[in-house]
C-alpha positions in Angstrom: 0.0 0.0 0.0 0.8 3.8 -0.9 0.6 6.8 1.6 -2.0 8.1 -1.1 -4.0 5.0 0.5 -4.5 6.6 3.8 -6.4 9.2 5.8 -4.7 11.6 8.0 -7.1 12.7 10.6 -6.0 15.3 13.0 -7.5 17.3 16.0 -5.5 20.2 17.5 -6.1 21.6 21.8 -5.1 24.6 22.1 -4.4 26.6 25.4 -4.4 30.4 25.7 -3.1 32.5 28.5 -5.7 34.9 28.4 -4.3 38.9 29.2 -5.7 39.0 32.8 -4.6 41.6 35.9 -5.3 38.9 38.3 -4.7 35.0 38.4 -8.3 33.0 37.6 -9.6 32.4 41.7 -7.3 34.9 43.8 -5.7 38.3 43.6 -2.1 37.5 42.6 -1.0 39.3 39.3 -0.7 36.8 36.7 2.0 38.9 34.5 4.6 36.2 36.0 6.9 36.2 33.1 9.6 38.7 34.5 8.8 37.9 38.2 10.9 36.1 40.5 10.4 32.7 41.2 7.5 32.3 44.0 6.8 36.2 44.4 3.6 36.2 43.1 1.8 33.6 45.4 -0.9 33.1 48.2 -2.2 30.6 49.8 -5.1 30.3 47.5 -2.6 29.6 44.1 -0.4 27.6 46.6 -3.0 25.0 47.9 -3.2 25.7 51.6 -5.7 24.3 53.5 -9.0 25.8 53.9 -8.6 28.4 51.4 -11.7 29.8 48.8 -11.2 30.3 45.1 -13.4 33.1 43.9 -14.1 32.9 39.9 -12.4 35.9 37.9 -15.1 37.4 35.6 -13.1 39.1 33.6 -11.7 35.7 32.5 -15.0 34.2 32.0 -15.8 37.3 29.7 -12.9 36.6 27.9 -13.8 33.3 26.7 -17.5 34.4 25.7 -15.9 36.8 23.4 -13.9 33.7 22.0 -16.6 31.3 22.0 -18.1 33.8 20.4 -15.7 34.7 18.0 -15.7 30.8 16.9 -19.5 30.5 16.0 -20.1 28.6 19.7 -23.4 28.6 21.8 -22.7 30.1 25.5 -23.7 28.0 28.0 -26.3 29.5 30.4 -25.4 27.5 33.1 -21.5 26.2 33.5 -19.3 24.8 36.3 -16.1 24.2 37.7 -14.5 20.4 38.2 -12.3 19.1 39.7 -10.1 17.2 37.4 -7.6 15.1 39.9 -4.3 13.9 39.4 -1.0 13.6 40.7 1.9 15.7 40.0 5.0 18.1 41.1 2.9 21.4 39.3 0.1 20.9 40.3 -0.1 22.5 43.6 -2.8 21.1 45.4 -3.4 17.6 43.6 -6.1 18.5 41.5 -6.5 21.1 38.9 -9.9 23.7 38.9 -10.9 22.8 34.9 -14.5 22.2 33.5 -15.9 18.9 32.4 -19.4 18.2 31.6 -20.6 21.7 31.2 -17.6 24.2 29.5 -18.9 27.7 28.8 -18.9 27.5 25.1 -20.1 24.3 22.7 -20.7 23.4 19.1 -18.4 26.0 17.1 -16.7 26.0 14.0 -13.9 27.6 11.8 -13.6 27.6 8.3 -10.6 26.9 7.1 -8.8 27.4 3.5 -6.2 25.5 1.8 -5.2 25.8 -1.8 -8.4 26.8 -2.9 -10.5 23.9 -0.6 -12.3 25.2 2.5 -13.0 22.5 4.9 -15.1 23.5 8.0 -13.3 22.7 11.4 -16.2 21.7 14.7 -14.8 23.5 17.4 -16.0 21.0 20.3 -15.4 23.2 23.3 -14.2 26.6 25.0 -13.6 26.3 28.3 -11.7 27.9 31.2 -9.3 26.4 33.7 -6.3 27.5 35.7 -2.4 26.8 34.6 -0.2 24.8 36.3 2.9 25.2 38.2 6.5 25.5 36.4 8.5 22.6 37.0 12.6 24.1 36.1 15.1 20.5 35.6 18.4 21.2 36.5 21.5 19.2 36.8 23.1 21.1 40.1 26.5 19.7 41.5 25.7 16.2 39.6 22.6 15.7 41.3 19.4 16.4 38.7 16.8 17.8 40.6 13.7 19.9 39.6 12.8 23.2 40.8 9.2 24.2 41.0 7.6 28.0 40.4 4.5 28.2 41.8 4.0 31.8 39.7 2.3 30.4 37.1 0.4 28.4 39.1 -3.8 29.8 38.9 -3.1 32.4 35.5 -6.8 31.8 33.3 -6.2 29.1 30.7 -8.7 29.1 28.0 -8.4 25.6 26.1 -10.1 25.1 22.6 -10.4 21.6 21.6 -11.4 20.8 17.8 -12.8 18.1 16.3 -10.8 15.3 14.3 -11.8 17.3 11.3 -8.2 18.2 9.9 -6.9 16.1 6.9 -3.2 17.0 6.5 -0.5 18.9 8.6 -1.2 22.0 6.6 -5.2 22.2 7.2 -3.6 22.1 11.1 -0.9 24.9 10.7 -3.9 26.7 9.2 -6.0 26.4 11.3 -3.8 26.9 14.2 -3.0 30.4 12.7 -6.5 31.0 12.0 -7.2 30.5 15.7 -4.0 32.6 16.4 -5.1 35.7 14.1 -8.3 35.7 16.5 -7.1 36.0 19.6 -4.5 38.4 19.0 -8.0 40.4 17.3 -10.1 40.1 20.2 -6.7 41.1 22.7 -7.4 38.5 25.2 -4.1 37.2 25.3 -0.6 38.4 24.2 -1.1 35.0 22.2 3.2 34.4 22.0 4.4 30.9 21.5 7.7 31.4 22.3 6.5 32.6 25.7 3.8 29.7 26.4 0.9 31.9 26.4 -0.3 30.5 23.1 0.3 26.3 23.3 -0.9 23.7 21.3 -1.4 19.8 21.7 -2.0 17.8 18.6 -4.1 14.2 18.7 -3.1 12.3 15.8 -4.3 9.3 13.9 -4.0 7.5 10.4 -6.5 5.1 8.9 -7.1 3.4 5.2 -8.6 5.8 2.9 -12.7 5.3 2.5 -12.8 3.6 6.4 -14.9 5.0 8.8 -13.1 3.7 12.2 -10.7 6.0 13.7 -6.6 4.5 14.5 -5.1 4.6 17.3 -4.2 8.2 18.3 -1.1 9.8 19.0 -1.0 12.9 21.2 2.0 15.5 20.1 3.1 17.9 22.4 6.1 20.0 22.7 5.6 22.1 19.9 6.3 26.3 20.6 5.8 27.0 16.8 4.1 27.3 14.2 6.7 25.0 12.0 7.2 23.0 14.7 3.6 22.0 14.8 3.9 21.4 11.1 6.9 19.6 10.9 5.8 17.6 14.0 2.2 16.3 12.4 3.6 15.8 9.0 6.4 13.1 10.4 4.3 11.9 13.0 1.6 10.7 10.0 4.6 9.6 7.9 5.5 7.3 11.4 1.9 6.2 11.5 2.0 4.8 8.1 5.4 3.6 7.7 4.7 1.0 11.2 0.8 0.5 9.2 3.0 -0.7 6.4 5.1 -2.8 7.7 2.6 -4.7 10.0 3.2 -3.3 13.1 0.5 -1.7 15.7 0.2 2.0 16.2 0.6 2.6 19.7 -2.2 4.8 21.7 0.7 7.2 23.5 1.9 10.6 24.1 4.9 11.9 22.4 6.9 14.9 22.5 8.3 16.6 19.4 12.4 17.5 19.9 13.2 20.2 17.6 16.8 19.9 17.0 16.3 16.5 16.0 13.2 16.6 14.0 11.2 13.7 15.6 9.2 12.9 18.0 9.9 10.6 20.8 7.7 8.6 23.2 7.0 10.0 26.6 4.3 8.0 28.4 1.5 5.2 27.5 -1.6 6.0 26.9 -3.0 2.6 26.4 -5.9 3.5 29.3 -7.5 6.3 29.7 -6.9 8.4 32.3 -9.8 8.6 35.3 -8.8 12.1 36.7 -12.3 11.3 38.6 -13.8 15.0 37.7 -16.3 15.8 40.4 -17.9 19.5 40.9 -15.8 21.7 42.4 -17.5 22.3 45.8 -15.8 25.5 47.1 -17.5 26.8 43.5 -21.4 27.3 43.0 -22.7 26.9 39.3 -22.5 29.9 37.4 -25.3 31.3 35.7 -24.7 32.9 32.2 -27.1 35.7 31.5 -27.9 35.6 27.8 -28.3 39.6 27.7 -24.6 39.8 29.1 -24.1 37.4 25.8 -25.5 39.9 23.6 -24.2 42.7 25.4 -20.2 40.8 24.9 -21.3 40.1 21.3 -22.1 43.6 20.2 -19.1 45.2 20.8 -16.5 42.1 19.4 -14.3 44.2 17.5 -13.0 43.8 13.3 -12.2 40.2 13.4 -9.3 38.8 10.8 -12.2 37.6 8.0 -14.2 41.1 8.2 -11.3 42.6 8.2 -9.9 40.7 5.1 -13.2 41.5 3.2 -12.7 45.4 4.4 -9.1 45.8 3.0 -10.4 43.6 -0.5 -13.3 46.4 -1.1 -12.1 49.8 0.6 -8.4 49.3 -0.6 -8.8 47.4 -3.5 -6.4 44.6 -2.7 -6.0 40.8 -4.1 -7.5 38.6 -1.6 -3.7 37.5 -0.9 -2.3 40.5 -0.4 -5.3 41.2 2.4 -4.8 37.9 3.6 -1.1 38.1 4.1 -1.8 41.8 5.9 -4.9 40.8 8.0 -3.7 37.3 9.6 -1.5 39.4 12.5 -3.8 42.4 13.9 0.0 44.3 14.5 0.5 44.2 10.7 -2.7 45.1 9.7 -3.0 47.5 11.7 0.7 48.6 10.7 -0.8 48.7 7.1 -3.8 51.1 7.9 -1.9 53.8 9.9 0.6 54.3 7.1 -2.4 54.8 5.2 -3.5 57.4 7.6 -0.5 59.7 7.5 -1.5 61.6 4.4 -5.2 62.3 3.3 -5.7 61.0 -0.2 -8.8 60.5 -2.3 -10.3 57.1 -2.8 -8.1 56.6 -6.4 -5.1 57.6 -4.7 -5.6 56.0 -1.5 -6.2 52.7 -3.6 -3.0 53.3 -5.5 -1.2 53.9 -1.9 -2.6 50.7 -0.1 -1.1 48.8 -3.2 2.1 50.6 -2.8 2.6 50.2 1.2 1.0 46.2 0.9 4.1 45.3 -1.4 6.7 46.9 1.0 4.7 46.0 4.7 4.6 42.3 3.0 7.7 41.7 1.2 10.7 43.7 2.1 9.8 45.0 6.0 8.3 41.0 6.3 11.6 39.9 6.1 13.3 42.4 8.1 10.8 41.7 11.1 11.8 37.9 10.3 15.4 38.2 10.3 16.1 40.4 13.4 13.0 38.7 15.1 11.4 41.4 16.5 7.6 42.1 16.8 6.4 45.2 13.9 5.6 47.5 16.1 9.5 47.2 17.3 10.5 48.2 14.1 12.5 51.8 13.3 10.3 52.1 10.2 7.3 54.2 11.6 4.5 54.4 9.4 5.2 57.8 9.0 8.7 56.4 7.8 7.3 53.9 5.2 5.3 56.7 3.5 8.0 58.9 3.6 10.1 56.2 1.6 7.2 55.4 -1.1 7.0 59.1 -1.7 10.8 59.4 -2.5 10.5 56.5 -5.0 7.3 58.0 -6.7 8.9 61.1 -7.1 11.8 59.6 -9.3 14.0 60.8 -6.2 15.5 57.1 -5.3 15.0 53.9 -7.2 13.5 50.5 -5.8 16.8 49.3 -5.6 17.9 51.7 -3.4 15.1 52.1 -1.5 15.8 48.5 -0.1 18.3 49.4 1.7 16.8 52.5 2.8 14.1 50.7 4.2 17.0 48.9 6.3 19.0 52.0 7.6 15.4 53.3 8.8 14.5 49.8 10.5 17.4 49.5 12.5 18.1 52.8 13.3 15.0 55.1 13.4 15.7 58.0 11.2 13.5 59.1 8.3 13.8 57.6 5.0 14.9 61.5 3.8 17.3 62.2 5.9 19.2 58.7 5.0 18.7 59.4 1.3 20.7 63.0 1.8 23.4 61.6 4.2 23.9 58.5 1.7 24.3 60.4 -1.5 21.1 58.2 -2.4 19.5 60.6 -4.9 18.9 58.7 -8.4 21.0 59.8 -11.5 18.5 60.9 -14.3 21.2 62.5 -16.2 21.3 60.8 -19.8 25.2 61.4 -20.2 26.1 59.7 -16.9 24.1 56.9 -17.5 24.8 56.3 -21.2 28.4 56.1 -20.1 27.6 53.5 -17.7 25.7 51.3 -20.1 28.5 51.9 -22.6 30.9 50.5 -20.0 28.3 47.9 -18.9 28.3 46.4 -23.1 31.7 46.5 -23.6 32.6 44.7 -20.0 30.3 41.9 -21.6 30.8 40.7 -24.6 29.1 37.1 -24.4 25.7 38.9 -23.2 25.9 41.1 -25.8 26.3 38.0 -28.2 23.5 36.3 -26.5 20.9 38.9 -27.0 21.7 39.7 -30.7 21.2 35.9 -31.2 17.5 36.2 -29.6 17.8 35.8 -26.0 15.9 38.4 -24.4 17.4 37.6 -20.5 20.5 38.8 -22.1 19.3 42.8 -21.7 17.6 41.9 -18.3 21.2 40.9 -17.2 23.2 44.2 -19.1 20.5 46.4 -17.0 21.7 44.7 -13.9 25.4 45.5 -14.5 24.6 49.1 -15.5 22.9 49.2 -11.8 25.5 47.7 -10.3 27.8 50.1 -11.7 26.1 53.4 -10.5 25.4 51.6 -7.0 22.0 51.2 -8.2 21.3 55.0 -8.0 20.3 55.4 -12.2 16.7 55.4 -12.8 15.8 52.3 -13.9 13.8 53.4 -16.7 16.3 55.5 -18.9 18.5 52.6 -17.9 16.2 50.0 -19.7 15.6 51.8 -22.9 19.4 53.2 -23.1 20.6 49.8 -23.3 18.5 48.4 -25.8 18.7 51.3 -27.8 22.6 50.7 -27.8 22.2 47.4 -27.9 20.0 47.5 -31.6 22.1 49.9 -32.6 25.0 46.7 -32.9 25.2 45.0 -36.0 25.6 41.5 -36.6 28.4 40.5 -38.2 
């Protein structure tokens, strides 16, 4: 049998941090990434004795808005469980979740890939508190584990999907789909690298056209988006390889290592678990009032598809170029305050978006990328960005050199104008200057020269080149183009 013969079926948990003052059922700050270890504790997040939780509503709010946000129903009555098990994080041997009644049900996201949209159930919202960290260290030759109890009580919102996802791309999509929304509705700073944003990944493999599920795999470890692509996409070519050969899939949970692309076993899962969830009892139900439903749905703000639509019709973008702007709020948001610097009618506005969408996308993209930093870190201002656009459309600098204008402005702040002056950066539009150039540029290459007379048009692409490489890119690209092909047919074949 072929991969082609099977059926990748994938269902993704995913746990938010949500953007809280407080910790979900006492008054500790949960901001606990730059805090000490074990500063921000009580005896409520530490487990004492005898201590009463008391329900954030903020929290509970948050995940309405999400729910909401995901096409669920709100629950008008929930509760809090108590999910029991044993282990170092978990402070007081069970962990406050919800079981049988979560606060949101029956969602869904659609999903594109390539052109197929395939519609993703979201099973549940619900609200829980986070764990303990556990730190492994290897002190004096003696491993040993450290535990800060910091973490322990921040609001964890987990959305669990159904098996609806056929291929580790439909998951990285929808995983960023469920990404752009959060960061939208700002109930989370929604960071991987950071663990406010986490996913788990339940994986399984069966023959194409069957109805009966395989065994599932649970993935974990993954703090990024590649990571949880890489991760599902070996973990299915795993599955099939041990399929193939005969062997049993084994019901398990693995962790993905990163420098090693694989995963690895970690523990059984052969039994289920019986965390033996009972109703919290230091919690009463809680009542959802459908007005406060209504109240949370009408002010949602812009989410990623409106937005999309917005940008396709008021800006007169391609649907990828919106895409590409929309799926993080900071860039589109980036996008739309350039667009505010100068006051330009609709036609020019249009021609504007298209200009700014090529450089926010493509050249300050990969600036972001490659000194990973967030955009808003950026030295390019928005004022900055249409400060550079302007120079090119005035004939002042070239695209060329407007590359590495956009550079000097990123990593050091000042204005696109000021860098153009200090550099020398103005394009050369004189005809003499540039003729010379091309002149030099067609005698310095003789077997291009040969090429193009002999029909190949990449020939001139390539003598244009050398002419910009010879006035540091500054000529205007233009008068360079139709100088050298009006040198160029002015040869004769011999």
């Amino acid at each position: 049998m072929s991969e082609m013969e099977y059926e990748t079926i994938i269902g993704l948990e995913v746990h938010v941090q949500l953007r809280t003052q407080s910790k979900l059922f006492c008054a500790c700050r949960a901001d606990y990434q730059s805090a000490s270890p074990n500063s921000l504790v009580c005896p409520v997040c530490l487990g004492m004795p005898g201590v009463l939780p008391v329900i954030n509503e903020n929290a509970v709010k948050y995940t309405i808005m999400t729910g909401l946000a995901l096409n669920c129903s709100i629950s008008p009555q929930t509760k809090f469980d108590r999910k029991n098990y044993p282990y170092p994080d978990l402070m007081k041997g069970y962990q406050i979740s919800q079981f049988d009644a979560p606060i949101a049900v029956n969602g869904y996201l659609q999903v594109d890939t390539d052109g197929h949209t395939t519609k993703v159930g979201i099973t549940r919202v619900h609200l829980e508190e986070d764990v303990a960290k556990l730190q492994h260290v290897n002190g004096h030759g003696e491993p040993h584990s450290l535990v800060d109890v910091n973490r322990s009580g921040v609001p964890l919102m987990e959305i669990v999907s159904e098996p609806d996802m056929r291929s580790a791309e439909e998951a990285r999509v929808y995983l960023n789909s469920v990404h752009s929304i959060i960061q939208y509705l700002e109930v989370s700073t929604a960071k991987m690298q950071d663990g406010s944003f986490r996913c788990d990944a339940n994986v399984s493999v069966r023959p194409t056209g069957s109805s009966q599920l395989g065994s599932k795999v649970e993935v974990k470890n993954m703090n990024s988006f590649r990571a949880v692509y890489n991760a599902l996409k070996l973990e299915v070519d795993r599955q099939v390889s041990l399929v193939e050969a005969g062997e049993r899939v084994v019901q398990e949970t693995r962790g993905w290592v990163e420098g090693r692309n694989v995963t690895v076993s970690q523990r059984s899962k052969e039994h289920a678990h019986d965390y033996r969830y009972f109703p919290e009892p230091d919690l009463p139900p809680l009542g959802i009032d459908p007005a406060w439903v209504e109240e949370i749905r009408a002010v949602l703000p812009e989410l990623p598809v409106q937005r999309r639509e917005r940008f396709i019709n008021q800006y007169g973008l391609s649907s990828y170029d919106a895409n590409l702007l929309t799926a993080s709020k900071d860039t589109a948001d980036y996008f739309e305050s350039c667009l505010r610097v100068r006051q330009l009618e609709p036609q020019s506005l249009r021609e504007r978006a298209k200009s700014i969408s090529n450089w926010v996308t493509v050249e300050l993209a990969r600036l972001v990328n490659l000194r990973d930093v967030e955009i808003s870190e950026a030295g390019v201002t928005p004022e900055n960005m249409v400060e550079m656009v302007e120079l090119i459309e005035s004939g002042t600098v070239s695209t060329t050199l407007a590359k590495t204008v956009l550079e000097e402005s990123f990593d050091t702040g000042k204005a696109p104008g000021e860098i153009v002056k200090e550099r020398g950066f103005v394009q050369i539009g004189d005809s003499s200057v540039v003729e010379a150039a091309v002149e030099q540029a067609i005698g310095s290459n003789a077997q291009a020269v040969a090429d193009y007379l002999s029909g190949k048009e990449t020939a001139a692409k390539f003598l244009v080149g050398q002419v910009m490489k010879i006035t540091n890119g500054q000529a205007k690209p233009a008068l360079v183009n139709d100088l050298v092909r009006e040198k160029l047919g002015a040869i004769k074949i011999p």
